[in-house]
N, C-alpha and C positions, 0 to 999 in steps of 0.2 A: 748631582751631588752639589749641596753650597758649599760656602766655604768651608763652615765649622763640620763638616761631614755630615750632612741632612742628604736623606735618601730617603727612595721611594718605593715602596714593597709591600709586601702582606708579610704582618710580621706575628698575625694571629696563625695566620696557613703556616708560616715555617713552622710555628712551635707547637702545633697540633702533630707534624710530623714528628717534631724532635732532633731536625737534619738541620738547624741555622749554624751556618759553617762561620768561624771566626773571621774575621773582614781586616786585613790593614785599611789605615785611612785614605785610599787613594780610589779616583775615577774607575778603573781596571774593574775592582773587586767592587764596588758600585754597578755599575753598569753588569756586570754577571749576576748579581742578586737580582736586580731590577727583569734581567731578559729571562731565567731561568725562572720567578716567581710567576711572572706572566703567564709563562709554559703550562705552569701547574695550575694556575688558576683555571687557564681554556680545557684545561685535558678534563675536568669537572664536569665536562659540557657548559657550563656559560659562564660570564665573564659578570660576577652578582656587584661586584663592588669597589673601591681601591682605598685606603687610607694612605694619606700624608705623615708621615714621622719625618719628623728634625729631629734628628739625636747625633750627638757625638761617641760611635760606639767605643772605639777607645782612646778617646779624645778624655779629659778630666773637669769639661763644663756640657754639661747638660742641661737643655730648655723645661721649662716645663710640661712639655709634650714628652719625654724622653721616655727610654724603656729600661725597665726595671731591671738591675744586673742579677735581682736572684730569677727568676722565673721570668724574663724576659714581655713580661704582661703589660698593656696597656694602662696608663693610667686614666685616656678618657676611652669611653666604651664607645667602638664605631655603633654606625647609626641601625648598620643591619648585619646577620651574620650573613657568611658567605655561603655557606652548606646547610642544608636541614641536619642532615646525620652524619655523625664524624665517621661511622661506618664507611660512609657512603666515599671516602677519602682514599685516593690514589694512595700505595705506598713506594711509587717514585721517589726516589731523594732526590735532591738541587745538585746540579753537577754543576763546579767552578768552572771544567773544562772551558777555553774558548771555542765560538762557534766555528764551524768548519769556514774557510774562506772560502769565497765566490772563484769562479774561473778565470781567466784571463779572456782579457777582448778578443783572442787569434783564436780559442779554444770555440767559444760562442760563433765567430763570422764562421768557421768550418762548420760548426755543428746546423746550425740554421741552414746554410748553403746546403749542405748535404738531406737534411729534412726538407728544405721547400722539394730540392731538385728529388728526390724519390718523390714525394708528391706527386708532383708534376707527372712524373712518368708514369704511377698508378695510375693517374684519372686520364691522362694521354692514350694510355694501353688500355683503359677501360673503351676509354669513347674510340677507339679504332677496332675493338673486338664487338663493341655493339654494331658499329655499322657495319663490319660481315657479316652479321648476325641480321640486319633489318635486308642486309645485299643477298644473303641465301634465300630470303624468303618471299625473295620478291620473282624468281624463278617456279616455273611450272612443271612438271614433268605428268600433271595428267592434260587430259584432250579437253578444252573447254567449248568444244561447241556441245550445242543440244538441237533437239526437236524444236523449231519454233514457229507458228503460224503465222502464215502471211496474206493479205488480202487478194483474193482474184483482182480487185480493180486496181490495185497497187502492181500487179503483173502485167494487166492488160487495159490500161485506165481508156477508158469512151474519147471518142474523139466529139468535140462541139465546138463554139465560139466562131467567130467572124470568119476566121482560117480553116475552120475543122480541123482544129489540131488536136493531141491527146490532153487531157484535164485529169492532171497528178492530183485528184482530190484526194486520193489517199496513199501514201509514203511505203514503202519497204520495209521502214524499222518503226511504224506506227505500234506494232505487238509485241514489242521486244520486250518488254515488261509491264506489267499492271498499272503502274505510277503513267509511262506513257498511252497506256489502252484507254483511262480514264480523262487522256488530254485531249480525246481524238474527236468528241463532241466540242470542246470550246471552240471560241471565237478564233478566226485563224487567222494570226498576226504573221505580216511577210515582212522579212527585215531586210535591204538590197544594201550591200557593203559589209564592209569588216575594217571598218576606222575605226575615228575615236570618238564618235556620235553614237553606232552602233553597238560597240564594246563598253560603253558608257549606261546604253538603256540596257543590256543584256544583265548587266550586275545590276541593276536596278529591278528588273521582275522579276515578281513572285510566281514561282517556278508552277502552281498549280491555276493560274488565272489563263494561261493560254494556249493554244495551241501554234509554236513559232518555229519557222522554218528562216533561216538565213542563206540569201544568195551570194552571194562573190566568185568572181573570175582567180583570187586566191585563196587559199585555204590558213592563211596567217593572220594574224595583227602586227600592225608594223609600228614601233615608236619612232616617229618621224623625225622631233626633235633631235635625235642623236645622229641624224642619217648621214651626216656631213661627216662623222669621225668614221663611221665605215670606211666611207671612199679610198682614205690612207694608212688604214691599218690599224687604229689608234683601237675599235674595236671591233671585234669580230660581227659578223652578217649574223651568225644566229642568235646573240645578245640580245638582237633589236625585234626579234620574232617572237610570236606566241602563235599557239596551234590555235584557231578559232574552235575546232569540236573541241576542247579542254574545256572554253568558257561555254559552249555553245550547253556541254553537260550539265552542267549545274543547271539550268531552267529545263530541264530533258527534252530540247527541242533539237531540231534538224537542219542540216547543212547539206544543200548543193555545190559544187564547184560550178557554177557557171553565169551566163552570162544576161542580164535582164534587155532586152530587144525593143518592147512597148507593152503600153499599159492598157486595157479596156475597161474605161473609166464607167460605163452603162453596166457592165457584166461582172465586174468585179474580177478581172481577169491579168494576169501579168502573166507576158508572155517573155518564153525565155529561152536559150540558146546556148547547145552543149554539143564539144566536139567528140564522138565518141570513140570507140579503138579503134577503128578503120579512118580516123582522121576525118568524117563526115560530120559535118553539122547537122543537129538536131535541135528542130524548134517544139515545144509543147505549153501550155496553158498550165499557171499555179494558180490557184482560184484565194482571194483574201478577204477578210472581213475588215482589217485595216492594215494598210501599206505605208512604211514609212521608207524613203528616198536618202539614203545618207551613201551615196557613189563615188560625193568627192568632186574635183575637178580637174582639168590637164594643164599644162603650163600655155602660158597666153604669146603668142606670135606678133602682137604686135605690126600683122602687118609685111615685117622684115622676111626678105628671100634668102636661100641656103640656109637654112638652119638642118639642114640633113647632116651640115657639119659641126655641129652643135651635140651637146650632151646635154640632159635634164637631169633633174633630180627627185624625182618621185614616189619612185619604187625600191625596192632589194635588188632587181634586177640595175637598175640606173646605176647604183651605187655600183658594184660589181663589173659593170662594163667603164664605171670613172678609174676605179681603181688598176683595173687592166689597162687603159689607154697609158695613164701618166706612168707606169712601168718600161710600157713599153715604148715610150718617147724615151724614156731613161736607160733600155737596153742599146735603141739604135744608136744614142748619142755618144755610147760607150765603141762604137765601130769604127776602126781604122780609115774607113772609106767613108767616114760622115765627115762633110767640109765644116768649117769654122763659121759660116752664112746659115748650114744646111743644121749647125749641135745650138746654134741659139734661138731660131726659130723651134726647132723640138722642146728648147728649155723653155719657150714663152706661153706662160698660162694665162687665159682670159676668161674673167666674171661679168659676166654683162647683168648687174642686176646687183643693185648695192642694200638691197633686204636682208635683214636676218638670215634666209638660208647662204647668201650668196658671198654676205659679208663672214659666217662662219666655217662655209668652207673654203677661202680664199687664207684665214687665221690657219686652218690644217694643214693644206697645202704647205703654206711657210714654215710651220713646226715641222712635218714630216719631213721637207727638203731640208732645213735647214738642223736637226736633231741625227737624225737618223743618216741622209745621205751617205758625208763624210765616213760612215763607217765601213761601209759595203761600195760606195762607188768611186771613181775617180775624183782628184779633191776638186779638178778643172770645172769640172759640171756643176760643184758649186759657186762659185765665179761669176759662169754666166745663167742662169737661172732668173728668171724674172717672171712676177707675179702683177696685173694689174686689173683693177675692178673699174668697173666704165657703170656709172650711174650718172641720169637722167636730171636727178634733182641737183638740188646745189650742198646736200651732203650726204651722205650713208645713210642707214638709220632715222631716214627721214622722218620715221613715225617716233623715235624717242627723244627726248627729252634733250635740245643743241647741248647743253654741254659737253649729255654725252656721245652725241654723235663727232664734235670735234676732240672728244678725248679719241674717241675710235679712231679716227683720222691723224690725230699726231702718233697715235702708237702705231701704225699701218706705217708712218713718214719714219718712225725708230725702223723700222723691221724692212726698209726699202720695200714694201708692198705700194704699187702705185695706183692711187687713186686717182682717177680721170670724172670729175663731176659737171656736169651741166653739157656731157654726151650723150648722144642718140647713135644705134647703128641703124646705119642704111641695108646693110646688104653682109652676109657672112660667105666670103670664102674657102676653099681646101686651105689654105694655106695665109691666107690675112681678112682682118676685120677692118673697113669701110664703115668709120664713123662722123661724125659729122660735134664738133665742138665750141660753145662759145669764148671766145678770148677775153679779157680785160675790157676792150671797146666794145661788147657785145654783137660784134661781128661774128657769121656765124663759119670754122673755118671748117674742112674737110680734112680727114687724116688719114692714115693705113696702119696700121701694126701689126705682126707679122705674130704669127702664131700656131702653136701646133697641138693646143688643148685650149676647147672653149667650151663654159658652163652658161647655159641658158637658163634664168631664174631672174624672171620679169611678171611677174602676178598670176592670176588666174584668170582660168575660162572654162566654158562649161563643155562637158563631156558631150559626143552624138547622144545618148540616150534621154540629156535634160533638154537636149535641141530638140527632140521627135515629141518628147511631154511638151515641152510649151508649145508646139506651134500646132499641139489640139487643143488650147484653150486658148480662147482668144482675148483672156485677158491679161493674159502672160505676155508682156509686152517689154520686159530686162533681157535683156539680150547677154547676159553676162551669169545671169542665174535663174534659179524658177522664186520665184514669190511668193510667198507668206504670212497669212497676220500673224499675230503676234501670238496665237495657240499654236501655232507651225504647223498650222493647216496647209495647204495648197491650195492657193485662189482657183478659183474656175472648180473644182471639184465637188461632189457632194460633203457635206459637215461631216467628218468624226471620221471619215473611209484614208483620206489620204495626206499622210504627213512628208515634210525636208528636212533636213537638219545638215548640219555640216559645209563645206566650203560651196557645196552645189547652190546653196539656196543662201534666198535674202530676206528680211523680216519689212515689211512693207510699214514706213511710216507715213500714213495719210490720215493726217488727226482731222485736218479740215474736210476732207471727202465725205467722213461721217459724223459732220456736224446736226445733220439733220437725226440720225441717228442718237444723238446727245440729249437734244432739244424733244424728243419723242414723248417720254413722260412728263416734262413741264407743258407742253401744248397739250396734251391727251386731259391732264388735269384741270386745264384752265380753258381748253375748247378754242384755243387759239389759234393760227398758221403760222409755222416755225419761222417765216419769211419777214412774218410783219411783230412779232412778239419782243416786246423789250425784258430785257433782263438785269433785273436790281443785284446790289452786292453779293445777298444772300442767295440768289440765284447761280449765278454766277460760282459760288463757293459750290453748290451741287451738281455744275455742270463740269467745274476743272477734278470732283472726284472722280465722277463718269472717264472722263481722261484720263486718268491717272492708273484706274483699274483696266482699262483697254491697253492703253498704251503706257508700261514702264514706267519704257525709257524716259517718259515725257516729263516726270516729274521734279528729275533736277531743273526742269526750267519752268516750273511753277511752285514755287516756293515759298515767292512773294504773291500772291493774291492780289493782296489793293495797289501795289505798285506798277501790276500789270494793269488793273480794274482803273486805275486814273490813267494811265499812260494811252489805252483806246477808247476812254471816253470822251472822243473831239469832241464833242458837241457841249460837252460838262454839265449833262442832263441828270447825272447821276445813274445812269441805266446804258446798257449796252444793246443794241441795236443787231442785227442780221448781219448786215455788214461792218461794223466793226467788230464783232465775235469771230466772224471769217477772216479776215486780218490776222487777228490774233494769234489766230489757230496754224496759219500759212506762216507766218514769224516765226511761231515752234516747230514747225515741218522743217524748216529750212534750218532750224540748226542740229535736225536728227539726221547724224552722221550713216552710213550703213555698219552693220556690227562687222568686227572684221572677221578675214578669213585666218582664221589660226585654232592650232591642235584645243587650247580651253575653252573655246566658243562654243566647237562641237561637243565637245566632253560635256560640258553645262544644260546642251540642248539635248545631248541623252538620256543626263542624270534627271531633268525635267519631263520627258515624255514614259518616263520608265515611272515616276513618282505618279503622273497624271493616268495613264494605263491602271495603274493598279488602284487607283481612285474609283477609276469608272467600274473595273471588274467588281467592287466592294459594292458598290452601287447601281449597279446592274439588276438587280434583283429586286431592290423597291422600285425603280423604273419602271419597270416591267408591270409591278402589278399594279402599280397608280397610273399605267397605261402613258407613260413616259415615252416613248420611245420615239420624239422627232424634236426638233429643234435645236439648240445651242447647249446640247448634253455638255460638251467642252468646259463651257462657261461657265454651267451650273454644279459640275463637278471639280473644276479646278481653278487654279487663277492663271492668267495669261505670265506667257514667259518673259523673265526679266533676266536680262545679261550684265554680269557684275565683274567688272576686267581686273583682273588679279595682279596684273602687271607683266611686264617684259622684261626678256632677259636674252644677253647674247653673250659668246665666247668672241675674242678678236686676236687669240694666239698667246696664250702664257697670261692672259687677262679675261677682265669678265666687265661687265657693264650690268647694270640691275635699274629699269623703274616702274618702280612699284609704287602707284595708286601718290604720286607726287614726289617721294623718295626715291631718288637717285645718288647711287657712290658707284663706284667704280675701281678697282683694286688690282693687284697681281695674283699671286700664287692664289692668297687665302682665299680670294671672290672667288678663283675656278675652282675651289672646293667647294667653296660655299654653291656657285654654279653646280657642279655636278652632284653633290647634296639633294640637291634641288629635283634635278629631275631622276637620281635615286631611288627617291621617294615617290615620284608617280609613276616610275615604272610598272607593267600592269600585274605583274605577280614576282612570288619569290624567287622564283628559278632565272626570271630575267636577273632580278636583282644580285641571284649567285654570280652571274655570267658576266655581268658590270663590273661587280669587284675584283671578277679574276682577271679580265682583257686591262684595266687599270692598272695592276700590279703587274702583270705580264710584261707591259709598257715600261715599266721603272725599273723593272727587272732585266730585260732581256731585248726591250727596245722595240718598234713596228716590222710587222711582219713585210718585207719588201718582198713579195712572191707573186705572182700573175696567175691564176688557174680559171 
């Protein structure tokens, strides 16, 4: 409304009704005409048009726009009408009434509250009646066995090979269905382990390219990375397990529980070793078309004597006997008859090995002791409790990035965890560690520390079964692991039959040993001796791709070409010569590190021979008939394996440390989410993933389970 009482309406609609109710000149009775004409307008179904009138209805000045007092009519004609047919006209009248008011705020928070909360509780009681509903159905009450056929030689399998042992050429549950009857002709792929090399090629094959049998001494997969929060309850043992036949089913292949003894490298023969009910061992022959080696390794001795009084950390089992030890140093220390010499030695824990595993179960320990304890045991025993890690180098985390290993070290110095670096042990006794220390003068001194729980986690070494492979090839010459080019062949072996992967093996960089090998096709083209052939820029540029596609790794260290290309031409002939080409090569040898031993090396090396397998099975077929069938199939089916380090990561107790690929931070709370985010996410299926979230909350909930069994 303006001043002079100008208002806004349909004042063709009012008087088509005949209902325009007399108006005092105030806002009130404005704004009621205004909301009530709207109404009538929309009840029309659409909303055609609106005119502006300024009038003073009983006001006694009128605009020229105003409305006429006999018949209330327009004196200018809007532009369009509002209705086709006045028939077609509501006979609603305008009601003055005011609108109903709104609620009150307290009237709305109850209403919403009680609306979300029944919500809430339908779809609540929905999703708890479906899953009785998914839980009833997952029981059987009829008999699921049937008639199924099984092989005589699968009963009574021929005894042959070097032993005259039995040859399991063909399996028990080869017939168990059509999809597996049809596998029983392919290539017969033998997988030894159940890591994360293994578990890594198994989701990588295409379930109708092979016929695959997996051996392991256990029937699980183990996430290792987490293996240190077992130990003290932080989360449960079966969190960290997956059934291997679960994954083993999706490729419809076969799982032994046992144990692989040696290999007959002429015969195509893996010989293998199972305890059966009568507690007898049994040896027998699994016959392979190709064999891949992913076993693993044990933890490395170093040398050092008494380690019988030592713990490891390797297994489900390791973890389970850590966790029962430190219990039960905490039960006796809680005994009347334990002296004050006899409750500090029980309370003293030692890590001999300042690596990621060793550094983050020494971080658990301290949370467990120092979280949990107080709750359940005497406050004393917290008091005297002491934790110390004894590493060799001059910090933790020698392999991450100093910052953060001295971040790891001043939080270790907040939390009284004691670091002892630039220690060796001599010798491990029942009851104290003999280590040997440098001082400030580099003087070297001798020490004792007394102790009643010790963790052995000092690198790796290779298993008896990688000891009996290498020392049938003689040119398995690493003592530490078996050897590999860079397809994760097996040196010494026939091409394409026998693969490594995982902590067992090592990727053999010898770029200069097959220099001659490089130089092949420019002497073959030019009829030259590799020995006496000089090599121009352009040359040069075809020999470092040669490189490059053999070996990786090699290529972050040729990058620069002519910097290299001037740097070994002494001579400044503008051409590189025999020997300085070998030079060159032996420079990049030496700064090709070995890949390390860690859970995403092998994962990388499975998801690569699972991609290359299925390469060769696609092409298998043209092979064959283009009479393919001998040479460097590897080579010409796929490309050599490149390892691309994603980064490290450790927990250090209420902290986290992260570097990643030159990116390093390091945090509190948020990083060990962001940490355990982290490996969440590769856990190897859902059901782990369930089982991570619950032992997490359990923890915040209810606290570590401090129980022994």
């Amino acid at each position: 409304m303006t001043p002079n009482g100008s208002i806004r309406c349909s004042v063709r609609l009012a008087q088509r009704h005949k209902t325009l109710p007399s108006l005092q000149n105030s806002s009130a009775g404005t704004r009621r005409l205004f909301a009530t004409s709207r109404v009538l307008q929309r009840s029309e179904g659409r909303l055609i048009g609106q005119q502006r009138i300024d009038c003073d209805v009983f006001g006694q000045h009128t605009s020229p726009r105003s409305i006429s007092t006999k018949g209330l009519a327009l004196q200018r004609e809007p532009a369009f009408r509002f209705f086709k047919h006045p028939s077609s006209l509501s006979r609603k009248a305008i009601s003055t009434k005011p609108l109903p008011s709104q609620r009150g705020p307290v009237f709305r928070f109850f209403y919403r509250f009680f609306a979300y909360t029944g919500g809430f509780i339908l779809v609540s009681g929905s999703l708890v009646l479906a899953f009785f509903a998914y839980d009833a159905s997952t029981y059987r009450a009829d008999l699921s066995f049937t008639d199924i056929p099984v092989s005589v030689s699968a009963l009574n399998p021929r005894r042959g090979g070097p032993k005259n042992l039995p040859i399991a050429e063909v399996l028990v549950d080869d017939d168990d269905s059509e999809e597996m009857q049809r596998l029983k002709d392919k290539p017969k792929l033998v997988i030894l382990g159940s890591g994360w090399g293994s578990v890594a090629l198994l989701k990588m094959l295409n379930p109708e390219d092979y016929h695959i049998t997996v051996v392991s001494p256990v029937n699980y997969f183990l996430f290792t990375p987490m293996l240190p929060s077992a130990t003290v309850g932080t989360l449960e043992l079966r969190s960290l397990v997956e059934p291997v036949r679960r994954i083993v089913q999706r490729v419809r292949g076969h799982f032994l529980k046992a144990e692989a003894e040696n290999v007959e490298f002429s015969e195509r023969l893996l010989e293998v070793s199972q305890v059966n009910a009568q507690g007898e061992k049994r040896h027998f022959y699994l016959p392979y078309d190709k064999l891949v080696i992913g076993v693993g390794s044990t933890t490395n001795p170093h040398g050092v004597q008494g380690l019988e009084h030592c713990h490891f950390l390797k297994s489900i089992d390791d973890a389970r006997l850590i966790r029962n030890k430190i219990l039960q140093n905490l039960e006796h220390a809680c005994l009347p008859t334990t002296s004050d010499e006899e409750r500090r030695r029980l309370l003293s824990f030692v890590v001999s090995g300042g690596g990621p595993t060793g550094v983050e179960f020494a971080a658990e320990l301290f949370d467990m002791l120092n979280e949990d304890l107080g709750r359940s045991f005497p406050k004393i025993l917290r008091n005297e409790i002491s934790v110390h890690v004894i590493q060799s180098r001059g910090h933790i985390l020698n392999t991450y990035d100093e910052a953060l290993s001295k971040y790891a070290e001043a939080h270790f110095a907040h939390d009284q965890v004691e670091v002892l670096t630039n220690s060796r042990v001599k010798e491990v006794q029942q009851d104290k560690i003999i280590f040997t220390q440098k001082d400030e003068s580099g003087e070297t001194v001798t020490k004792e520390l007394p102790m009643g729980f010790c963790l052995w986690s000092t690198g790796v070494a290779q298993t008896e079964f990688c000891k009996r492979v290498g020392g049938k090839l003689d040119v398995q010459t690493n003592r530490h692991a078996l050897e590999t080019d860079t397809h994760l062949r097996l040196n010494g072996t026939p091409l394409g039959t026998v693969y490594a992967i995982g902590d067992c093996s090592t990727v053999q960089n010898n770029v200069a040993d097959h220099l001659v090998h490089f130089l092949r096709t420019l002497t073959y083209e030019k009829g030259k001796d590799p020995e006496t052939m000089q090599l121009t820029f352009k040359e040069w540029r075809d020999v470092a791709k040669r490189v490059k596609q053999r070996f990786p790794q090699a290529s972050d260290h040729l990058r620069r070409l002519d910097k290299l290309f001037e740097q070994y031409d002494k001579d400044q002939s503008g051409t590189l010569d025999f020997g300085e080409l070998h030079e060159l090569l032996n420079q990049i040898d030496s700064k090709l590190t070995s890949l390390p031993a860690t859970a995403q090396r092998a994962h990388q090396q499975g998801q690569y021979l699972g991609r290359k397998f299925n390469k060769l099975a696609q092409a298998t077929p043209g092979m064959h008939a283009n009479e393919m069938d001998y040479g460097d199939l590897d080579a010409a089916a796929y490309k050599a394996f490149e390892y691309h380090h994603l980064g490290s990561l450790a927990y250090i107790g209420n902290s986290a440390v992260f570097d990643i690929n030159g990116l390093n931070f390091s945090g509190g709370l948020l990083a060990v989410y962001l940490w355990r985010s982290v490996y969440f996410a590769q856990s190897v299926s859902f059901r782990t993933r369930v089982l991570l979230a619950m032992d997490w909350s359990k923890r915040a909930l209810f606290g570590r389970d401090l129980m022994n069994f």
